[in-house]
Structures are given as C-alpha cells and as structure tokens.
N, C-alpha and C positions, 0 to 999 in steps of 0.2 A: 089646067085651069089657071089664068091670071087671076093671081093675088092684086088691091088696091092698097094700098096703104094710104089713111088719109090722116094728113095732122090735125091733133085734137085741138079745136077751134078753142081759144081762149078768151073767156068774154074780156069787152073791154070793159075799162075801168074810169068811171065817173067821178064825178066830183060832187062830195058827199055822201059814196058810197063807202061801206066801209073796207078796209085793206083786204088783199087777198092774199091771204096766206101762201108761201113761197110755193110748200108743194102744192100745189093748186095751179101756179104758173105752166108748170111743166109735168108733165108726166115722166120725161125723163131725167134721171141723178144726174145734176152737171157733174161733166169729169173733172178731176182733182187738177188742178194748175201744175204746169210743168213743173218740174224742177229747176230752179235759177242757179245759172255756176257762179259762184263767187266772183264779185267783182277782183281784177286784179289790175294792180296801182302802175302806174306806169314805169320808166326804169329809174328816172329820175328822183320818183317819191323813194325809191329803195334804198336804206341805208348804208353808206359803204362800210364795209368792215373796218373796223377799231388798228388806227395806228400804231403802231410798237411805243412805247415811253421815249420819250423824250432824253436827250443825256442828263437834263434839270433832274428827270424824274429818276433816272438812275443815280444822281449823288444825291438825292433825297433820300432817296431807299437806303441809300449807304452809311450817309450822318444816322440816318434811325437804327443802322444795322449796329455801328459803332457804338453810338449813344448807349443801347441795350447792353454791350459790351461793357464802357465803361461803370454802368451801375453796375453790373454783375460783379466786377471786381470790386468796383470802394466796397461794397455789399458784402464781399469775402472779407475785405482790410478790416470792417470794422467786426465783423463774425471773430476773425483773429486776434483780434485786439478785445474781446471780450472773451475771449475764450484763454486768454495766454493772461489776464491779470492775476495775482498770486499775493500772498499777504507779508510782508516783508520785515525787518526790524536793522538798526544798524546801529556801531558802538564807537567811538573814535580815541586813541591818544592823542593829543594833541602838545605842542613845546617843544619836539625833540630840537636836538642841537647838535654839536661835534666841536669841540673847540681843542684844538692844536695845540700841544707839550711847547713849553722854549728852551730853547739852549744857549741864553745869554751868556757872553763874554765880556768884561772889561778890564782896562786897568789903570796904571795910574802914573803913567807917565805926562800927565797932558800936555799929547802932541809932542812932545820934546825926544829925541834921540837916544838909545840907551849910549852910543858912543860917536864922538867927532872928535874922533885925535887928530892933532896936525903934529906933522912934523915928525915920526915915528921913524925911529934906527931899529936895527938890529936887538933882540932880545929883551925892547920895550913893552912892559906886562901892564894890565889892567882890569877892573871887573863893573860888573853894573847889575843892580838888580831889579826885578820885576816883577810889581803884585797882583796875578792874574784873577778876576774872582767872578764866580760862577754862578748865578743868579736865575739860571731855568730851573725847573720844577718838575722835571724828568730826569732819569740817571743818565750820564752823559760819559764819552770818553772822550778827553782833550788833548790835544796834538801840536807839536811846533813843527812847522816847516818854515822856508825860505823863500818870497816870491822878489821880483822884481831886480834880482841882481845884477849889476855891470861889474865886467871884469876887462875892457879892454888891454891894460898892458901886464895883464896874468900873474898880479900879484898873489890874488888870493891863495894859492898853494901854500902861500911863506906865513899865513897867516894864519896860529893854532889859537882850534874853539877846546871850550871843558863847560858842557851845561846842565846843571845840578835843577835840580825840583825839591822844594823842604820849605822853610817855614821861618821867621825874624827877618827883622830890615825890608829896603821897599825901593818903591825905584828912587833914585843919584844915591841911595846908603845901603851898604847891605852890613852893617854892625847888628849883630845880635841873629845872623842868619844861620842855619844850624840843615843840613842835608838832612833829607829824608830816604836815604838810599847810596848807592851808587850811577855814578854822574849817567847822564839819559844819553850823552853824545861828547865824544873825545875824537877828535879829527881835525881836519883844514878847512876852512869856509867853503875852502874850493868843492871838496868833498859834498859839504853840507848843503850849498846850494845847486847843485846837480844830481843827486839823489834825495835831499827832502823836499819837495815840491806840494805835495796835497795829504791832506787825513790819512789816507791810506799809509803812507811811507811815512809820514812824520813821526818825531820822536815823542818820548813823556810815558806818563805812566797814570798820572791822575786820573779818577774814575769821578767825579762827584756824582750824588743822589740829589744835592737839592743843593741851596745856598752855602757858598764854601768859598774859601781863598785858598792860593798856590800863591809863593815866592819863587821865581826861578834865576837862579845867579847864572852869570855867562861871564865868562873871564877871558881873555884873550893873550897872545904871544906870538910879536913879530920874530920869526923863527931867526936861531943865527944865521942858516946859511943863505938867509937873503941875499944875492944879488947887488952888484956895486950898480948895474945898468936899468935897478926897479926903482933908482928914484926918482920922485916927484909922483908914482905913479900911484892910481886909487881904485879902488874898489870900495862898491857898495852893494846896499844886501835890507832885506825888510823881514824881520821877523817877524811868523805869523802866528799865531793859536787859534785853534777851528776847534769846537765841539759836534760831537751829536753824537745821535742817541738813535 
C-alpha cells in the first residue's frame, strides 16, 4: 500500500490577525544551525614572531646588570663601615727636643803666630805658650796634632820640640807657668808632623768635664848638628787642638 504524505497546510496570516505562534508554523523542530569553523585571518594579519633585543637592549640590560652591582657593594661599604666603628680615646706628649753637647775650643793667641823666628843658627832655643780653654758642656778629651806642614828643604829633622800641658803664663809669656806632669811630646817637628795628624794620634792628656783652661808650653831647639847646606831654608807647621766627646 502507497503511503501519501501531505504537508500540513499552514493557514495564512492576515493582517490584523493575531501572531502565530512559532510552533504552530511548523510541525517540524527546525534543525539546529551548522556549526561555523572559525573564521581564520589571513597570513598577513598574523603576527610575526618577536625579534631578539636589540645590541641597545642588551647594554641596557647590562648598565642595569652593573647598576645592581654597584649598589650591592657601596651597600656592603657602608654595612662595613657601620659595623667596623669602635669607641676610641687618645693621649699625646707633645715638646720633645734633642739638643747636641759642645765641645768648644779657644784661645788666645789672636790670630798671631806662637813662633816666627828669622835668622836661626845652630843651637838657637826658644819657647811660647798657649791658653787653650774649654767651654763645651760635655766631658771632652783634647788632642794636639800638626796639620798643614811644609818642609821642602827637609829641615824640620834639625828642629827639636818639648811640649808640656799645666797651668801660669799665656800666649807671647809663659812666666809664672808651672807643668802639670811629664812633657806630652819630646821629638823633631819632623817626627811630629808625620805621625800627629788627627784626635786619634794626637798628643795631650787633658780630659775637661765642663769649662776649664790648659796652658801648653812648646819650646824649641835648632839642633847642633844642622847642616851648613840648610841655610835659608824653612819649615812650617800649624798646631792644632781638636776636642770631643
């Protein structure tokens, strides 16, 4: 048997009539609306992937990297610097000084010669004395030596010293002069000026401690057996006295 199938006639719809309810339209459920695939943007909307930094943006990173750096350290400096203060006190002498002993020498010839003989023979004697005085403020030991001697025609040999240390008379007088021992040097000038030279080797005996005077006699003797072929000839000679201490 043929089935009919007839569709269900839907009245129409006037005007002024009132609405007709949807299911009323149809007898059949309209089917559900496809599913819609997402629209998809074309290639050009599509964002290109994120470029690597920049070199700008790499020394930026790196001033910032630093920057963090250097506070972290002043940040320790001053942690250290609070941590290391400590309570302190302090006491001072203050003046000190050092002031050097002297070992003054003078005397009292002024400037003048103890001897300028002229004209000296054979066995021709004479003396002269000298008032050394001592004026440092330290104990001292005082010395005669001989500097600056000429002897070109080699007299000095013929010429005998005898030189005492004691006490009366002064220099161009020695009246009233009085030894204080046994004479310091008995010899030839020659002698005297080739081994007394400096403090060390020098003659004498005086020790001063503090302000004092010495008289020293010197006497001399052109020897007999001078030489007929020494005359005219000269020698000279500087006696010295050197202290210290």
């Amino acid at each position: 048997m043929r089935l009919r199938h007839r569709a269900a006639r839907v009245p129409s719809h006037r005007a002024g009539d009132p609405p007709v309810p949807a299911q009323r339209r149809s007898r059949h459920r309209a089917e559900p609306a496809a599913a819609v695939a997402p629209a998809v943007p074309p290639a050009s909307a599509v964002p290109a992937p994120a470029a690597p930094p920049a070199a700008s943006s790499r020394r930026r990173n790196l001033g910032l990297a630093l920057a963090l750096v250097t506070g972290l350290l002043g940040s320790g400096a001053l942690v250290w610097q609070g941590t290391n203060a400590v309570f302190s006190s302090t006491t001072a002498n203050s003046g000190n000084s050092w002031t050097l002993g002297s070992v003054t020498l003078a005397d009292d010839d002024s400037g003048s010669a103890l001897f300028a003989v002229p004209s000296m023979v054979p066995t021709d004697q004479g003396e002269n004395c000298l008032t050394v005085s001592y004026t440092g403020n330290v104990a001292a030991s005082v010395k005669l030596y001989a500097t600056a001697s000429t002897d070109a025609s080699s007299v000095a040999q013929y010429v005998d010293l005898v030189i005492e240390e004691g006490s009366g008379g002064g220099f161009g007088d020695c009246t009233g002069f009085v030894a204080g021992g046994a004479a310091i040097y008995t010899g030839t000038l020659a002698n005297f000026t080739s081994t007394k030279t400096n403090h060390g080797n020098g003659v004498g005996s005086w020790a001063p401690t503090g302000t004092a005077d010495t008289v020293y006699r010197i006497g001399y003797t052109l020897n007999a057996a001078t030489p007929s072929n020494k005359q005219g000839a000269v020698t000279t000679v500087t006696f010295q006295w050197e202290s210290q201490s």
